[in-house]
C-alpha positions in Angstrom: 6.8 4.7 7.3 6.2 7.9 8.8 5.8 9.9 5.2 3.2 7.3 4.4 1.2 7.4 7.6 0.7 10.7 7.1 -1.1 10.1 4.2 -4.0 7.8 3.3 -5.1 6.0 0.0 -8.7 6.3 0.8 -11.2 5.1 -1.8 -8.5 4.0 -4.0 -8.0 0.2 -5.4 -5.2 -2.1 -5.7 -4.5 -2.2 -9.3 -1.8 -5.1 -8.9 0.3 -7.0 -6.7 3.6 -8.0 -6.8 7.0 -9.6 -4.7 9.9 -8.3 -7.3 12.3 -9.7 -5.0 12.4 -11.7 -1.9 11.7 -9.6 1.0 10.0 -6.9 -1.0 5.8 -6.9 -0.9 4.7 -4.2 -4.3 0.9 -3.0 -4.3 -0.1 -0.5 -6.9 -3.2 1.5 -6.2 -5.7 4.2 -8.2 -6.3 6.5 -6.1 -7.0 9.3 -8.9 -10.9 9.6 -7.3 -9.5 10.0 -3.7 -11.7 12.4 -2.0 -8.6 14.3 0.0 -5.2 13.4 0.3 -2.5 12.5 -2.8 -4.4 12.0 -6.0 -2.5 9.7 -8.4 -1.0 6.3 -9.0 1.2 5.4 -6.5 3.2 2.3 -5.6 3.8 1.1 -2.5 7.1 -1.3 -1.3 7.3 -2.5 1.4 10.8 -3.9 1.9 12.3 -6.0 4.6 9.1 -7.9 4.5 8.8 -10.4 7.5 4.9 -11.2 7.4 2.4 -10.7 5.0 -1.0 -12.0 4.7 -4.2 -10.9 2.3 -2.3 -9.9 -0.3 -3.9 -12.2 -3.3 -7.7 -10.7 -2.1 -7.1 -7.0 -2.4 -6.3 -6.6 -6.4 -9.3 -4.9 -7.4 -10.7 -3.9 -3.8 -11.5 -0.6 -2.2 -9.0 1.1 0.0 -10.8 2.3 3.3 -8.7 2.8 6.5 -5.1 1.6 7.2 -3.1 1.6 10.8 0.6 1.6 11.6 1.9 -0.2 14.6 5.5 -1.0 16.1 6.4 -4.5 15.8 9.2 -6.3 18.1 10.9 -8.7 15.3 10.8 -5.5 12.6 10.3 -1.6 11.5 6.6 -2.2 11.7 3.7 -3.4 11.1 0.6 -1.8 8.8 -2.9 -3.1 8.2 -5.1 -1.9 6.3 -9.1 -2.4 5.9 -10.6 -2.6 2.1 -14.3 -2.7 1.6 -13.9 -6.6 1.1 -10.7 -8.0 2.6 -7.9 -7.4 5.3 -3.7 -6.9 4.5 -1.6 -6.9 6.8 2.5 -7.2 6.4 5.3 -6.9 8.9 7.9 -4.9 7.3 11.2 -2.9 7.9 10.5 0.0 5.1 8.5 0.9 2.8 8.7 3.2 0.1 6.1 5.3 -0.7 6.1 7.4 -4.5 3.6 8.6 -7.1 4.1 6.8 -10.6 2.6 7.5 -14.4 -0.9 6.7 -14.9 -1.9 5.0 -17.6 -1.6 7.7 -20.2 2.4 7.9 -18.9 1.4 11.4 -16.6 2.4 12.2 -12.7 -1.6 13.6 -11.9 
């Protein structure tokens, strides 16, 4: 958690959603216009999951500002604000890594 809230996906949008496996929470965002920061696809696990809630309304929103907190019952717990919905998910780790575009290139 620490290597990702370092960093911030601002202005990007959640491309998809997914749950691969139980206890595992999969966005994937665009954030190849992001104005500072990691420029790229990336995809974001979170694993351990305990608590999730928003994650149907953010495919397709805008990435604005996100916040980490310590939770009792897990790792932690991160929310983050898009320009037209809320997420929120209670997880143990997440991993964090840049993945091809659509044209199959690391930007």
């Amino acid at each position: 958690m620490r290597s990702l809230a370092d960093d911030t996906l601002h202005d990007g949008y959640v491309v998809s959603v997914a749950t691969p496996r139980p206890g595992s929470v999969e966005l994937r965002v665009d954030a190849s216009n992001h104005p500072w920061g990691p420029r790229g696809w990336y995809r974001v696990e979170f694993v351990g999951v305990r608590e999730v809630e928003g994650l149907d309304a953010i495919v397709g929103d805008d990435w604005l500002y996100e916040e980490v907190h310590l939770h009792p019952s897990a790792g932690f717990e991160y929310c983050v604000l898009f320009s037209r919905s809320e997420f929120r998910v209670v997880a143990d780790d997440v991993i964090f890594e840049a993945i091809p575009n659509r044209e199959g290139e690391v930007e």
